[in-house]
Steps between C-alpha positions, in 0.01 A plus 500: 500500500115599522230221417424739223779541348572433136786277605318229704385328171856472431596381811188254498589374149862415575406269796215308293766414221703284726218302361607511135871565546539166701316273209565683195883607537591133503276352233769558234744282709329184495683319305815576618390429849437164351824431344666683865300296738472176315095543521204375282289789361223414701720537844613856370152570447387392845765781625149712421301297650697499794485856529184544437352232713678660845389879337157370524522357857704794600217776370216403728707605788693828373146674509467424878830571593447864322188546710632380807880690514443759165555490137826639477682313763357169329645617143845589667610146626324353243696653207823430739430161511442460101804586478692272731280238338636586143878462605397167545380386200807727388737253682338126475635192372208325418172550346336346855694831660340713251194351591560609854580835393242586277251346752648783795495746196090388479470549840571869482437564163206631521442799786557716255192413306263426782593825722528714206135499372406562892659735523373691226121410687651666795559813340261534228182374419239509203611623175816662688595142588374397121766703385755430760503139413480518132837756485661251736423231227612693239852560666462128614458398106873610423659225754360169280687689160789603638557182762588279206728730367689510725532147566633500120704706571677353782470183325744669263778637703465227799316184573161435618625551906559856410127537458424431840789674626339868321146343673712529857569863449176575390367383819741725670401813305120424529584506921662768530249687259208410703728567803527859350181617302229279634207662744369294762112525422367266737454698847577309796097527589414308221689221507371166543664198817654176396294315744414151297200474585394824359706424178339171475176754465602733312694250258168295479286836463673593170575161355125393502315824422384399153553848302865515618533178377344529119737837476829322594418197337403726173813710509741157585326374192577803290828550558589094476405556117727770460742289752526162230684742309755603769582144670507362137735760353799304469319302255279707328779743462833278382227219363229639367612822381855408427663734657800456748593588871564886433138530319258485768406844440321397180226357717545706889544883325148502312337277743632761759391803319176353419429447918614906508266589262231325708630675808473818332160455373381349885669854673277718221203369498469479914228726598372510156375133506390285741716183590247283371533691151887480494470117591287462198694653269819323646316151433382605166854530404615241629280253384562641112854510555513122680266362124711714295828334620332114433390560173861724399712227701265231307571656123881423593641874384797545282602748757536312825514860665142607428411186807582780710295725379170376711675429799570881502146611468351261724742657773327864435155328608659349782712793615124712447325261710750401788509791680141551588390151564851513771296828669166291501639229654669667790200781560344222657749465778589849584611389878715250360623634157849283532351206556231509238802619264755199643143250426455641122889458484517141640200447213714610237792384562376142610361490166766598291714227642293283440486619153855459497544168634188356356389655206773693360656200405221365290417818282842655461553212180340685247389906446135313450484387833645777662219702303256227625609593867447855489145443391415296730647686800339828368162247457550428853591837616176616348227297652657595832430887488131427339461278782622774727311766338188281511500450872662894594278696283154332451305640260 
């Protein structure tokens, strides 16, 4: 396949949603892995923080492994060995064996993220790679909708080991598709030596250059208030809402389409405004969308469904934003575009578990403090770009 071919966002999109597909498809089974394993809610729940926590050791070191042996070879063993990792959760006895399997899951959970947006820097860049990453997000926003489907669905015909089982052959197809379609774009002239010393460098180059750091930290923040809403779902769906196992549509579908619409919006307007511009906007919605959903969560709505409502509009600011404060932050590494995507990664992800172990927990009781959360993450997210923006362009 060509780098410019209209199938490598495709491609690219399918690998980031082991992401999503690995948390969201088994969300509806908590419960019954509860009852099955003879577990406490919290130790289900820490089956996510599990993951998460090894996905966010694992991501500072996919980008140097892509720029030391290539992106696609990376992607390859690493969707291979998702899969070997989901037949075990498939298969164990205990919830300390799903534990073990969701932490190997972590551990290669998350090339397809971290080698996917460099590779879309190695073959693009500017508004190109603008509108590169935003149609990869939009494609990407399906995966979250249709993950917990799915689980629901298997839920209904089988029980919760059946979702890991379909996770397993995912993994297989998403090899053998990158096996098949995926360019290498890294040449072998640009690729950068494992030596630890120069790692140690290069690691320490990215991780304390100040601007890198107030864009990760900003788009970690960001996301985590859209993020409350995903760890939380369980609750907020069956609890909140009302609804049951099957009906986690009601809050992933316009949530989903709302981060598409954003997407969209972020591919159109590249060229037309500057990133700075789209970031604006992004936070402008967000921040009305994040006040809207305290004081409609506060008024305690006869219909429970219109809680949703914000959540879905905040995700078109985010999806708006994301994209060009991602190409900002690795533009400043252009030698080392994995590793400054595997840092922004380990950022992210390192956050949102600690979102989920931490303070998931304490805001998921009521849709008030869930609102509560997503202002203060967008809050957060917020003085972090003006911060940026201060010290990168000075008036």
């Amino acid at each position: 396949m060509p780098s410019s071919s209209p199938w490598l966002a495709w491609v690219l999109a399918a690998l980031a949603a082991i992401g999503p597909f690995a948390i969201d498809t088994y969300l509806p089974a908590f419960p019954q892995m509860e009852a099955s394993l003879g577990a406490t809610q919290v130790a289900v729940q820490q089956t996510l923080t599990a993951y998460m926590a090894t996905f966010a050791f694992m991501v500072l070191w996919h980008g140097a492994l892509a720029d030391r042996f290539g992106r696609r070879r990376v992607l390859i063993w690493a969707t291979a060995l998702f899969a070997v990792a989901s037949m075990l959760c498939a298969v164990a006895p205990s919830i300390e064996w799903l534990w073990v399997g969701r932490a190997v899951q972590g551990l290669c959970g998350g090339a397809g993220m971290v080698v996917g947006r460099a590779v879309i820097r190695d073959v693009h860049e500017g508004p190109q790679a603008q509108r590169l990453m935003s149609r990869v997000m939009m494609i990407f926003g399906i995966a979250p909708a249709i993950a917990p489907l799915i689980g629901g669905l298997l839920l209904a015909v089988a029980d919760w080991r059946a979702i890991f089982v379909f996770l397993g052959f995912f993994g297989v197809a998403l090899s053998a598709l990158t096996w098949r379609y995926l360019p290498e774009t890294l040449s072998e002239e640009a690729r950068q030596p494992l030596h630890p010393a120069s790692l140690v460098r290069a690691y320490r180059g990215v991780l304390s250059n100040p601007e890198f750091l107030l864009l990760v930290f900003s788009v970690a923040l960001m996301f985590n208030g859209f993020f409350i809403y995903v760890l939380s779902a369980p609750v907020f769906v069956m609890t909140h809402l009302g609804l049951g196992p099957q009906d986690f549509a009601w809050l992933f579908v316009p949530v989903v389409a709302g981060m598409m619409f954003g997407s969209g919006l972020s591919g159109r307007v590249a060229g037309y405004w500057s990133p700075t511009r789209a970031i604006a906007v992004g936070f402008a919605i967000m921040l009305g969308a994040a006040a809207g959903s305290v004081l409609l969560a506060a008024s305690e709505p006869t219909q429970r469904l219109l809680l949703v409502l914000p959540i879905s509009i905040y995700g078109v600011g985010m999806a708006l934003a994301m994209p060009s404060m991602s190409i900002l932050a690795l533009d400043l590494f252009p030698q080392r575009r994995g590793m400054a995507s595997s840092c922004q990664s380990f950022v992210q992800v390192g956050m949102n578990a600690c979102t989920a172990g931490v303070i998931g927990p304490l805001l998921w009781k009521s849709p008030v403090t869930l609102a509560a959360g997503m202002c203060m993450f967008a809050a957060l997210a917020l003085i972090g770009f003006l911060t940026w923006r201060r010290r990168a362009l000075p008036v």
